[in-house]
N, C-alpha and C positions, 0 to 999 in steps of 0.2 A: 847865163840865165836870160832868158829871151822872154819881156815884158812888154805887153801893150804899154805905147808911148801916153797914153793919157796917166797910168799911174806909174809915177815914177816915186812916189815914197811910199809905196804898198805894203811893202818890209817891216815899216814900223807902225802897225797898226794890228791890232787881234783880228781873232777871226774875222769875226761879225762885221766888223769895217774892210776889210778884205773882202771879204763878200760883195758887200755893196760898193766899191772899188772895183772888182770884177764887172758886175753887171752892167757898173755905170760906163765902164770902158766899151761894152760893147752896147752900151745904147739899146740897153732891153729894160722892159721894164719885170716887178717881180712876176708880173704873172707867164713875161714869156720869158725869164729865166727858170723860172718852174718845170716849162714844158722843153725848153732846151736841153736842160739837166736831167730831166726824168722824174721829178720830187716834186710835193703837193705842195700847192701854196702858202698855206700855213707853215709846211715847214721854211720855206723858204723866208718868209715874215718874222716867225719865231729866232729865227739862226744869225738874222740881219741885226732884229732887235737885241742879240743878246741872250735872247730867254732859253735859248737852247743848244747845245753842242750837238753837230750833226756827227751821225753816227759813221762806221767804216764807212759803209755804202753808200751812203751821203756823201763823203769824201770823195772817194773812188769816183762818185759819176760828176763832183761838180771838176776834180780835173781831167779827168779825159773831155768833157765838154767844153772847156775853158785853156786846155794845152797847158796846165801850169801842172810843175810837179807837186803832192803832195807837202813836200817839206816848207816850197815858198807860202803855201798855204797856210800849214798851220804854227809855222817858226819865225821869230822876227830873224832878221842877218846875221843880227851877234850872239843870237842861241846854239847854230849853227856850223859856222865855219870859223878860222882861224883867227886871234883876235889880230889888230892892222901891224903889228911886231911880227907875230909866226907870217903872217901874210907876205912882208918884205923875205921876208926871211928864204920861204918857199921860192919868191918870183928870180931870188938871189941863184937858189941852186939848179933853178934851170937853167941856166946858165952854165953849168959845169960841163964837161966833157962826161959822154956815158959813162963809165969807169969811176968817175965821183959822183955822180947820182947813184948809182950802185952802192959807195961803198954808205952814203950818206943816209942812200932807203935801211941800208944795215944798221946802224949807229942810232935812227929812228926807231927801228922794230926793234931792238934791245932794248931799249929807254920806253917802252912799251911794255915790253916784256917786264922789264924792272918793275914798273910804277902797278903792274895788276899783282905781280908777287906780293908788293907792300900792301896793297889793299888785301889781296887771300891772308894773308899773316894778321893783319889787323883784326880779320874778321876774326878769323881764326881765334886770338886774343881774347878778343870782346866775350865771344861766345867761352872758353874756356874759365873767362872771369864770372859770368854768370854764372854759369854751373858751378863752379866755387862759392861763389854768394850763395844759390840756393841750397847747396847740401850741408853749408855750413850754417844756415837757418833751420835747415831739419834737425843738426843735431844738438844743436844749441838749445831747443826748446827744453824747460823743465819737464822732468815727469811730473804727473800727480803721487804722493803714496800716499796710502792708506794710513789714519792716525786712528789709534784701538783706543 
């Protein structure tokens, strides 16, 4: 990840401070990061302050004007990537000969494969339990009869 050296703890900050981390790294002020980016000054005011989530396209042009990918943008680090355990973990298997990164990326995508099954099953559940709840509240209800 290739960051201007002025922010080095960018990462953990929202948007809106990001932003103005951004800007401030390149020593613009809002009005000529406005014109940099493409975006009116207000929005850029508003999105600094908080008051606003910039929209796709707001996104889009402040990184390609600023070389930062969207995800450093809008994710702090640990939203993101591996936590610091998977992280050893990963720097461990590079280390393997082709042939165990191979068989390890396999062992991964199954354990992948596993854990979305669990989740479609779950849903799956969840959803077949309502539907049992609801029909079983339709037929539960009392009639009215008629008293002569």
């Amino acid at each position: 990840m290739v960051l201007n050296h002025h922010i080095t703890d960018w990462l953990h900050m929202d948007i809106a401070e990001r932003l103005v981390a951004l800007r401030k790294g390149k020593a613009l002020t809002q009005i000529e990061m406005a014109e940099f980016v493409g975006l009116h000054i207000t929005q850029i005011k508003r999105y600094e302050a908080g008051e606003a989530m910039p929209s796709l396209e707001a996104i889009k042009k402040i990184v390609l004007a600023f070389s930062v990918t969207s995800d450093e943008l809008i994710f702090d680090d640990a939203e993101r990537g591996p936590d610091e355990t998977m992280r050893l973990q990963f720097e461990a298997v590079r280390q393997f000969d082709q042939e165990d990164r191979l068989i390890a990326l396999g062992v991964l995508e199954g354990l992948m494969l596993k854990h979305q099954a669990k989740r479609i099953q779950s849903a799956a559940a969840a959803q077949r339990q309502q539907i049992t709840a609801e029909t079983a509240g339709r037929t539960s209800k009392p009639t009215a009869r008629k008293q002569a």
